[in-house]
C-alpha positions in Angstrom: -109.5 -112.3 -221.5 -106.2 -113.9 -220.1 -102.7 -113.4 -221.2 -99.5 -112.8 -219.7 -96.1 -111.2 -220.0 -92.6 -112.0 -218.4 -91.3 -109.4 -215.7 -87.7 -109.0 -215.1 -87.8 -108.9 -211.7 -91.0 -111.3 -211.0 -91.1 -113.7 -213.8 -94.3 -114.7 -215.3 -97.7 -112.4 -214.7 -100.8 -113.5 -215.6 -103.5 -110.9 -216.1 -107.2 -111.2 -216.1 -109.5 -108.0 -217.5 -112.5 -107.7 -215.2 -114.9 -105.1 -216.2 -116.4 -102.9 -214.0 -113.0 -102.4 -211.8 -111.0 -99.2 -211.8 -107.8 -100.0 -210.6 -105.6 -103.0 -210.9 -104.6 -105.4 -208.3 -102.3 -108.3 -208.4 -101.0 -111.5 -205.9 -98.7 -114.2 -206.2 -100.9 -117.6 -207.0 -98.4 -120.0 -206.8 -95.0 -119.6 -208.3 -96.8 -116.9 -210.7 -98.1 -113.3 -210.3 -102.4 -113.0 -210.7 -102.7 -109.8 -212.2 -107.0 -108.0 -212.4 -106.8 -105.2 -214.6 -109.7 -103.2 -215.6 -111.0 -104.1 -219.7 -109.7 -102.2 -222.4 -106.9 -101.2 -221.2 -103.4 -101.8 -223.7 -100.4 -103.2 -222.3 -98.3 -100.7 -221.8 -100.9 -99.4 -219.0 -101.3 -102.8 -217.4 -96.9 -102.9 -217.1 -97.4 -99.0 -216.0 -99.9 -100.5 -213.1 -97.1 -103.5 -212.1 -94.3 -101.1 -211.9 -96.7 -98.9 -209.1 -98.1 -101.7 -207.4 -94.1 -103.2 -207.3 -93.0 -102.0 -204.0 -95.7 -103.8 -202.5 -95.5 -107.0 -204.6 -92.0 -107.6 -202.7 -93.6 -107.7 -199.4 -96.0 -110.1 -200.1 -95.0 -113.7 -199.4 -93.6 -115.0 -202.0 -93.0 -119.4 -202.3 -89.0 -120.0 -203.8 -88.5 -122.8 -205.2 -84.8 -123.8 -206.2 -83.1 -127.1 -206.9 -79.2 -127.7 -206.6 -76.2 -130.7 -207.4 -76.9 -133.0 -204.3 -80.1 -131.5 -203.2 -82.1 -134.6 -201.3 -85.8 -133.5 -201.5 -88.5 -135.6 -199.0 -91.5 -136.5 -199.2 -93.8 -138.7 -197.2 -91.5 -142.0 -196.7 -89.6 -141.4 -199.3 -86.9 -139.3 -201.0 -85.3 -138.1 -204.0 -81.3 -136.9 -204.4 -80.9 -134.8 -207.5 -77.1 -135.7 -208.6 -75.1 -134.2 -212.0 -75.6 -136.6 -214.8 -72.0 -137.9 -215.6 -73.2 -139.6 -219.1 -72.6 -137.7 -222.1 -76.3 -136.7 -222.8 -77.8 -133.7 -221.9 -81.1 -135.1 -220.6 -82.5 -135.1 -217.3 -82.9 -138.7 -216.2 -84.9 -139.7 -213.1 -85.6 -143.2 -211.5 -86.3 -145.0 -208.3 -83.7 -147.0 -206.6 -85.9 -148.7 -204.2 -89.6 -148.2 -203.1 -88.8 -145.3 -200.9 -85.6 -144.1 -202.6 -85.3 -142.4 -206.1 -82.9 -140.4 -208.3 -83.1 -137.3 -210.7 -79.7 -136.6 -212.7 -79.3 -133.3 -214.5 -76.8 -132.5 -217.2 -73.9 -130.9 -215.9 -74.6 -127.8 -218.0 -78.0 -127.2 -217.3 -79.5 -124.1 -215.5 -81.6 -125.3 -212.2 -82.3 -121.2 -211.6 -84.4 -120.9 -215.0 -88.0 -121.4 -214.6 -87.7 -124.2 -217.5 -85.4 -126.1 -216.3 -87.1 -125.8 -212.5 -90.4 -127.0 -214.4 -88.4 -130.5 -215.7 -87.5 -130.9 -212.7 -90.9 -130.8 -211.1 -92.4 -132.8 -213.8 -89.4 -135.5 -212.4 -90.4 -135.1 -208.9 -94.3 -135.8 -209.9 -93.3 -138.7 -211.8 -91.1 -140.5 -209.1 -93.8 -139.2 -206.3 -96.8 -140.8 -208.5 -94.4 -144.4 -208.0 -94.0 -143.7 -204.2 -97.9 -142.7 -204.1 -98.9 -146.3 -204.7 -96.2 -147.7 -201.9 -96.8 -145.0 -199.3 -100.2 -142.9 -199.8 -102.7 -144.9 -200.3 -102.1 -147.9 -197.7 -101.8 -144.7 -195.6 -105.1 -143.7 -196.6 -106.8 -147.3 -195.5 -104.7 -147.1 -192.3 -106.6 -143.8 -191.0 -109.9 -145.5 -192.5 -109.4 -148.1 -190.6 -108.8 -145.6 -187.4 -111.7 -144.0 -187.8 -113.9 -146.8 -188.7 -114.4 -146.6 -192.5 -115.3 -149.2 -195.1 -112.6 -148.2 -197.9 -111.0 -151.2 -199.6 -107.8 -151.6 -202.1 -110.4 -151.2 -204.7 -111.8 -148.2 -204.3 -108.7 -145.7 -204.3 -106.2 -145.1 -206.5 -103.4 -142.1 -207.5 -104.6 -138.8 -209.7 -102.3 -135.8 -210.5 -103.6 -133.0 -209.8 -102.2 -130.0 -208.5 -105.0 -127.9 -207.6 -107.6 -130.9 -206.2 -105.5 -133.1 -204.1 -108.4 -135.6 -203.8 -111.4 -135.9 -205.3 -114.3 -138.3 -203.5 -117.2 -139.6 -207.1 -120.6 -141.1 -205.7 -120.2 -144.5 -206.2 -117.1 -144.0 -203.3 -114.0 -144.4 -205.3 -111.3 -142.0 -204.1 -108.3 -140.3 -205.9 -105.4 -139.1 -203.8 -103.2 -136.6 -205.8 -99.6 -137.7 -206.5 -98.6 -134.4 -205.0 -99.7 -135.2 -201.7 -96.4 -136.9 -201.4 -94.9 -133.5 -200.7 -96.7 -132.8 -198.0 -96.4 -133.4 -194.3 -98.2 -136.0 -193.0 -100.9 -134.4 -190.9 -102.0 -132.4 -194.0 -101.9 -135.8 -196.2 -104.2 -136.9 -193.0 -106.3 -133.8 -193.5 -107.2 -134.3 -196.9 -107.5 -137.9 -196.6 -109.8 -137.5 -194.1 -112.1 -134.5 -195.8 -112.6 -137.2 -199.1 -113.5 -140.3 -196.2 -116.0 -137.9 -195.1 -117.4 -137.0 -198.9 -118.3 -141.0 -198.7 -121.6 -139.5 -196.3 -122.0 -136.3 -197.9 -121.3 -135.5 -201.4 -121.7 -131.9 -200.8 -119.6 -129.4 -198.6 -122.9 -129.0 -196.1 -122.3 -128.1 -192.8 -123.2 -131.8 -192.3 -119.8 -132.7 -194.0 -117.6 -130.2 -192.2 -118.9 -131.3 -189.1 -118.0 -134.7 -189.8 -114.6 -133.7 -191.5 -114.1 -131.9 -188.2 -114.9 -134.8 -185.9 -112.5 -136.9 -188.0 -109.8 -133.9 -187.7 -110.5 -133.7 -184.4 -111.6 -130.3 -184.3 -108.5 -129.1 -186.4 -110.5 -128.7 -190.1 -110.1 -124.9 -190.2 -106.7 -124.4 -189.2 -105.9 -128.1 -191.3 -107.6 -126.5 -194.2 -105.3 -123.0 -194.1 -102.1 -124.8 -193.5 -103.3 -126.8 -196.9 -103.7 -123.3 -198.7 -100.9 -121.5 -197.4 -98.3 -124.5 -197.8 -95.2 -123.6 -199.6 -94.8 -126.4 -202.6 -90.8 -127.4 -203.2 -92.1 -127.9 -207.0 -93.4 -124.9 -209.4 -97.4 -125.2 -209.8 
């Protein structure tokens, strides 16, 4: 079973009953607590086991993400100024001024510290990063193709949104390059890039395909592959 509860202190927990476990554990996935709590017990018992396990919750690294009036976030050629919206509405607009340039205006009384209004945000971000995804990311991707000697034409890629796979590689060689790789720094975009042009040989994760991803990484795919896992996202997940 999987439910959750909001924390004062930490926000949103998400808890998971596992049976045969005795004691409860919990980690930050994202910008949420994971919470493993034995089955059957109520939930007074599993908020008894957060408030124990809380002094060691705040030393556990924890990504922050904040937004603020005239806050310019980058992304891979390209970038996105979030400005007060001066128009009597209380919507949050967002656009793109030029192919590498876009805006995101926020009502003058809105709250950028709630988690709500830091989720509309994000979902602004996405959408303008999606738009610079199709200028930037994937002639990027043919450009280190073309480096390391691989057949991948206009045709065969294109932009997904996913948060959790940032690229996905089907057997009949299209590609799909998240949307959200946008926020990432180039070698990582490179990384992942390179691990689907290597899914073109092997549609498995053999050690045939990391040794290939590896060649392609030039003997970086480990620490390329924890940088990916441990990178802090500006955006709520």
């Amino acid at each position: 079973m999987v439910c959750y509860f909001i924390d004062e202190e930490f926000g949103r927990v998400l808890v998971y009953t596992r049976r045969g476990i005795r004691n409860a554990s919990v980690r930050w996935d994202g910008d949420h607590l994971k919470m493993v709590v034995p089955a059957g017990i109520n939930g007074q018992e599993v908020r008894n086991a957060l408030n124990r396990l809380r002094e060691g919750i705040r030393a556990l690294k924890h990504p922050v993400v904040s937004f603020a009036i005239g806050q310019v976030v980058t992304g891979f050629h390209c970038q996105v100024t979030i400005v007060e919206n001066t128009d009597s509405t209380n919507l949050f607009v967002y656009g793109l001024d030029d192919d590498s340039h876009g805006y995101l205006r926020v009502p003058p009384q809105a709250d950028l510290s709630t988690e709500s209004a830091k989720r509309t945000v994000g979902d602004g971000l996405k959408w303008l990063m999606e738009r610079f995804a199709a200028k930037h990311l994937l002639p990027f991707a043919r450009e280190v193709a073309r480096e390391l000697g691989v057949d991948l034409s206009a045709e065969r890629l294109s932009v997904g949104r996913g948060m959790r796979k940032l690229g996905h590689c089907t057997r009949d060689g299209h590609i799909q390059l998240s949307r959200n790789l946008m926020f990432m720094p180039e070698r990582l975009i490179r990384f992942v890039i390179c691990h689907e042009l290597a899914h073109l040989q092997h549609h498995d994760h053999s050690p045939a395909f990391h040794a290939l991803v590896n060649v392609y990484t030039g003997g970086q795919e480990a620490q390329l592959e924890r940088e990916v896992k441990q990178f802090a996202w500006p955006i709520l997940r």
